[in-house]
N, C-alpha and C positions, 0 to 999 in steps of 0.2 A: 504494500500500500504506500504509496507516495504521501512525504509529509509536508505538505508547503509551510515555509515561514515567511512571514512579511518581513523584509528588510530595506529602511527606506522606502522608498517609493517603488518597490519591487516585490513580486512572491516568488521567492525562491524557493525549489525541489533539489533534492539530493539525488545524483545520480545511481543508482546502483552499482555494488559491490566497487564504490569507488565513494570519496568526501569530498568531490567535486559538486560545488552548488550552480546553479543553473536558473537565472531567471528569466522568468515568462513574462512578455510583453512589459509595460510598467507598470502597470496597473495594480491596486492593495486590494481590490474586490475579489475574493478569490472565495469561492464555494465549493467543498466538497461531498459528492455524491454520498446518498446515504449506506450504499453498499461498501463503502471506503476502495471501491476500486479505479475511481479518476479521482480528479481536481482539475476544476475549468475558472481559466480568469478572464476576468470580462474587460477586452483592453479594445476600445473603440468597438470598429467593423468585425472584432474578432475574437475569437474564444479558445483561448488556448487550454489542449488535456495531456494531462502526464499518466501513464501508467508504469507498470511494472509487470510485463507479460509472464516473462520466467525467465529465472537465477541468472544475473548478470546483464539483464536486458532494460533499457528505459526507453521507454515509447510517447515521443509527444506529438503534438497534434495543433494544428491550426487547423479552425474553422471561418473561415471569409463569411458574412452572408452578405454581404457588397461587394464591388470593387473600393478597394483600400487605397489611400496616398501613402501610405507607409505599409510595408511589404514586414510578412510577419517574422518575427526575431528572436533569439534566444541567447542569454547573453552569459559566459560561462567566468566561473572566479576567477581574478585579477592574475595574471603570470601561466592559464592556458594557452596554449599551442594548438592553433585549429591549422590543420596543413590538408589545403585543396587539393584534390588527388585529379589525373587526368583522368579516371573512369567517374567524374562525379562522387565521389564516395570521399571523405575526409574526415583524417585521423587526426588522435588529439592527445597528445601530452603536458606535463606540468615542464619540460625543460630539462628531468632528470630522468622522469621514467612517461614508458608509453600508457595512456590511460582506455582507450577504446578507439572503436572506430561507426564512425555515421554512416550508415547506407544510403548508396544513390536515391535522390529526392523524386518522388513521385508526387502527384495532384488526382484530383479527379472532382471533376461535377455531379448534380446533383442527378446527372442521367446518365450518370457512369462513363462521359467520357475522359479520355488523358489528356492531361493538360501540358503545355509548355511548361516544363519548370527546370530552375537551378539555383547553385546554394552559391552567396557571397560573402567570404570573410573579411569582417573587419577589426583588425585587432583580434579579441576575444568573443566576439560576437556574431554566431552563425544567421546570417537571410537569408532569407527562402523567398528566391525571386517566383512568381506564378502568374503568366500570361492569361486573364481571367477574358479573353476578350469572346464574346460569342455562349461564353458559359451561361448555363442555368446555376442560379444560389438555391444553396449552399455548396461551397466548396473544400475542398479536406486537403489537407498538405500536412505531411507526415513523416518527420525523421524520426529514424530512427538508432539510439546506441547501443551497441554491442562489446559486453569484456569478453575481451581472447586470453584464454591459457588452459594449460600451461604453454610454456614459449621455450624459441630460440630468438636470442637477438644477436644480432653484428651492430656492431656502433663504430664510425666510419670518424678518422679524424678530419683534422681541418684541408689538410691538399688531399687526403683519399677522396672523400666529400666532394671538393671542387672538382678533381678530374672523372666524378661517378658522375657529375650531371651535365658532364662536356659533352657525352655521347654513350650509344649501347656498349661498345667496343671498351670503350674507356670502362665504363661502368663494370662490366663485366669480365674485366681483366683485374679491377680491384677486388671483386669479391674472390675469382679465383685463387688472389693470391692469401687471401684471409687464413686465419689459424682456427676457426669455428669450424667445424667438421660439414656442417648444411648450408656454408656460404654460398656454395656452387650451385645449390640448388636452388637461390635466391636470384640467378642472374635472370630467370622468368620477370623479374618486378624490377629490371633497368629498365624499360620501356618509358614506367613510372616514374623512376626516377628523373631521368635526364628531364621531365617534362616541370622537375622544381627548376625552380628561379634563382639567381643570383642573389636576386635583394631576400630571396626567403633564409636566404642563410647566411643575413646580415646582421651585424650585431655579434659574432662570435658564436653561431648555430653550428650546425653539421648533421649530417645523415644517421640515422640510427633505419635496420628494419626489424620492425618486432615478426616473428615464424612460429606460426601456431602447427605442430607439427601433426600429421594424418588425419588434417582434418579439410575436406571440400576436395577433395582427389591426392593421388600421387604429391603433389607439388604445397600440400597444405594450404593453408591460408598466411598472407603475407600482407604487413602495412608498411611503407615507408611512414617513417615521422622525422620532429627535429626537436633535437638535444644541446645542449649547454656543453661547449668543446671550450 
């Protein structure tokens, strides 16, 4: 059961199996269902719900029932790592360790069609952009977080770093030469990699990939994130 607190002019939710706080729109109206299985905050054009599907999992939820001027938001404790991934899906660290990762953004209208959507980071603060044009209200947009483990990780220093996101080649000739035993098996998520930025690993960042291991085929599941080098 999700526990909202009002902080500020915000209601914040605790992420699961993590003390990452998380708040929902800005709003201090917040009501919680009587079954204690959501909490919805009523922030303008929109309703935001937190749940807790199962172990490790935090599911929230924009509800549009207009077209919004402000695009709905989520804004995570001070010193998170939200890193845009090239397949839309973006992972999230405190700077030291990997904390989850957000699945590609989906939408959908009130006549079940899919909607244009994508996620923009600012700072610490995941948007969820959604193209409402043409739509029937009510609309739904929906990330969702996921903890992975147990893990392998490789943490990449500061020139291994630079020369992983110069290219596959490049990328994939550093993890080769790693002393991690599953490095190799990592070079699948150069792709991802090369496609961080420059200025994303400004400030004294670097590459980390957290490798959830025999899990989503042969090759597991794999995130790039970024780390305090």
């Amino acid at each position: 059961m999700p526990t909202p607190t009002v902080e500020g002019s915000a209601v914040t939710v605790e992420l699961a199996a993590s003390d990452v706080g998380v708040a929902l729109g800005s709003s201090t109206d917040v009501t919680i269902s009587e079954s204690g299985q959501y909490a919805t905050v009523e922030d303008a054009s929109v309703t935001y719900a937190v749940s807790h599907p199962e172990e490790g999992s935090t599911r929230f939820a924009a509800i549009l029932d207009a077209p919004v001027k402000e695009q709905p938001q989520w804004t995570f404790d001070e010193g998170t790592q939200l890193l845009l991934l090239d397949n839309g899906t973006v992972s999230i660290s405190d700077g030291e360790n990997f904390i989850g990762g957000i699945d590609a953004p989906w939408a959908v209208d009130a006549e079940g069609r899919t909607l244009s959507t994508h996620y923009e980071i600012a700072g610490s603060t995941l948007r969820q952009v959604v193209d409402t044009t043409g739509a029937t209200f009510p609309v739904v947009a929906d990330p969702t977080v996921n903890f992975y483990g147990p893990y392998i990780q490789v943490h990449l220093n500061r020139s291994e770093s630079l020369a992983a996101i110069s290219g596959f080649s490049a990328c994939a000739a550093v993890l080769n030469k790693s002393k991690v035993s599953y490095a190799k098996l990592l070079q699948v998520a150069c792709a991802t990699v090369v496609a961080i930025s420059g200025t994303q690993l400004a400030g004294g960042n670097c590459v980390s990939i957290h490798y959830v291991v025999g899990v989503g085929g042969p090759a597991g599941i794999w995130w790039p994130w970024i780390h305090k080098c």
